[in-house]
C-alpha positions in Angstrom: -1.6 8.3 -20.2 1.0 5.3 -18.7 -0.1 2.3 -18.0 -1.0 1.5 -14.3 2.1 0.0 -12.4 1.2 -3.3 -11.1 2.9 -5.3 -8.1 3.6 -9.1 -8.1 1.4 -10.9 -6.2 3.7 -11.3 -3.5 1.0 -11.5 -0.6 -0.2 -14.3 1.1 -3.1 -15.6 -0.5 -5.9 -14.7 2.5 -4.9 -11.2 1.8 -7.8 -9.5 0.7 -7.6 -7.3 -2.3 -10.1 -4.9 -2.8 -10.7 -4.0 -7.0 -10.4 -0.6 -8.6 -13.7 -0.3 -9.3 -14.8 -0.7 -5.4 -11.5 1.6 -4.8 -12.8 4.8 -6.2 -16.4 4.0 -4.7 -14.8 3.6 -1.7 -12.9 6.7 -1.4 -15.4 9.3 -3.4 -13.0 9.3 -6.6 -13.3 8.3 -9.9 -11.8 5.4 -11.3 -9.2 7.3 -13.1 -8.7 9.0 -10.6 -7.3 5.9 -8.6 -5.1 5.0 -11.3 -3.2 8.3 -10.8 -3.1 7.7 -7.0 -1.0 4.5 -7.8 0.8 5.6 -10.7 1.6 8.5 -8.6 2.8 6.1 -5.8 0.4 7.0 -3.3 -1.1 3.3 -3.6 0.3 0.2 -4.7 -2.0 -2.3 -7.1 -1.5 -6.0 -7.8 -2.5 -8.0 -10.5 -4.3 -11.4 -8.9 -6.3 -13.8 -11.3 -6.1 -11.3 -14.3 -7.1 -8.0 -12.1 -6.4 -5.1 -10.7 -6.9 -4.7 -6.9 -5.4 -2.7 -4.0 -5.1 -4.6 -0.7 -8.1 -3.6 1.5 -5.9 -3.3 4.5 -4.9 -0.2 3.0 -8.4 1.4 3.5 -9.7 3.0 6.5 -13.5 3.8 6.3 -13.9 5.9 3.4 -10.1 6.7 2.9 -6.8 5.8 2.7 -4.6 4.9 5.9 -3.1 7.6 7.6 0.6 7.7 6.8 0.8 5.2 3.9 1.5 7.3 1.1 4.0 8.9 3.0 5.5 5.7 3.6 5.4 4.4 0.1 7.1 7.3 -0.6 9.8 7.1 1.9 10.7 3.2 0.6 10.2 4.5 -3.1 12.3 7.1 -2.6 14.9 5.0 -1.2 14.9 2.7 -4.3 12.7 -0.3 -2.8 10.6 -1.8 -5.5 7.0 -2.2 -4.9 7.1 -5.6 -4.7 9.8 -5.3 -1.3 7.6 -2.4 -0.3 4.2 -4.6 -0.2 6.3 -7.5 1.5 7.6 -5.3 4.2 3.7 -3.9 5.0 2.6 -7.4 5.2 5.4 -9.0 7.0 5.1 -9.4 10.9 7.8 -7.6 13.1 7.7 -9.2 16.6 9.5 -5.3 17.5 6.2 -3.4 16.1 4.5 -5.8 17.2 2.2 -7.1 14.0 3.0 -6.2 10.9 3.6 -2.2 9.3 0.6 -2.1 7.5 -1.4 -3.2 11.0 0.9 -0.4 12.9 0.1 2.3 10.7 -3.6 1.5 11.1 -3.5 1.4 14.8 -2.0 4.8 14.8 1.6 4.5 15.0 2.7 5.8 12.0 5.4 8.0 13.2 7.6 4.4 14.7 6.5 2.8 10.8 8.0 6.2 9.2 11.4 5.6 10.9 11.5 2.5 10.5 11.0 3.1 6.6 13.8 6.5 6.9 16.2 3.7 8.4 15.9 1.5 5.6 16.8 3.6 3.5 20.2 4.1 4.9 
């Protein structure tokens, strides 16, 4: 079993992570479980004072965001780095408006997803 793939902390610091442990609570799933939902690039992690936690904006009641690991997807498969990826979800776009991460949990993923296809080209 690989390691789990951890981010930078490049978030601002009143981003609320949400830890692992709380992670697999949250969504039904063991904690191993979660690991292979971010090694398999379906979440992203960051390490922040020595631990592992995935940023609670990601979560929607007791799942993930619609359209997120689509989108991670999208900007890994288009050689971002996870580091860029969680930048550009937390980064406000006066166009969207807010910030990806806020569009895709107001329910317009499909404008995030382009946005993310067009990047990539």
């Amino acid at each position: 079993m690989s390691a789990i793939p951890a981010a930078q902390d490049v978030l601002a610091p009143d981003v609320e992570l949400t830890p692992l442990p709380e992670v697999a609570r949250r969504l039904g799933r063991s904690v191993t479980r979660v690991h292979q939902l971010i090694r398999d690039g379906h979440l992203l992690a960051i390490r922040r004072d020595g631990e592992l936690g995935v940023p609670t904006a990601f979560f929607a009641e007791t799942d993930i965001v619609k359209g997120l690991p689509g989108t991670i997807t999208l900007l890994f498969d288009s050689g971002y780095h996870p580091d860029e990826i969680l930048r550009w979800l937390f980064t406000a776009d006066d166009t969207l408006p807010g910030t990806p991460i806020d569009a895709l949990r107001g329910d317009r993923g499909r404008e995030v997803k382009r946005r993310a296809q067009a990047m990539g080209f």
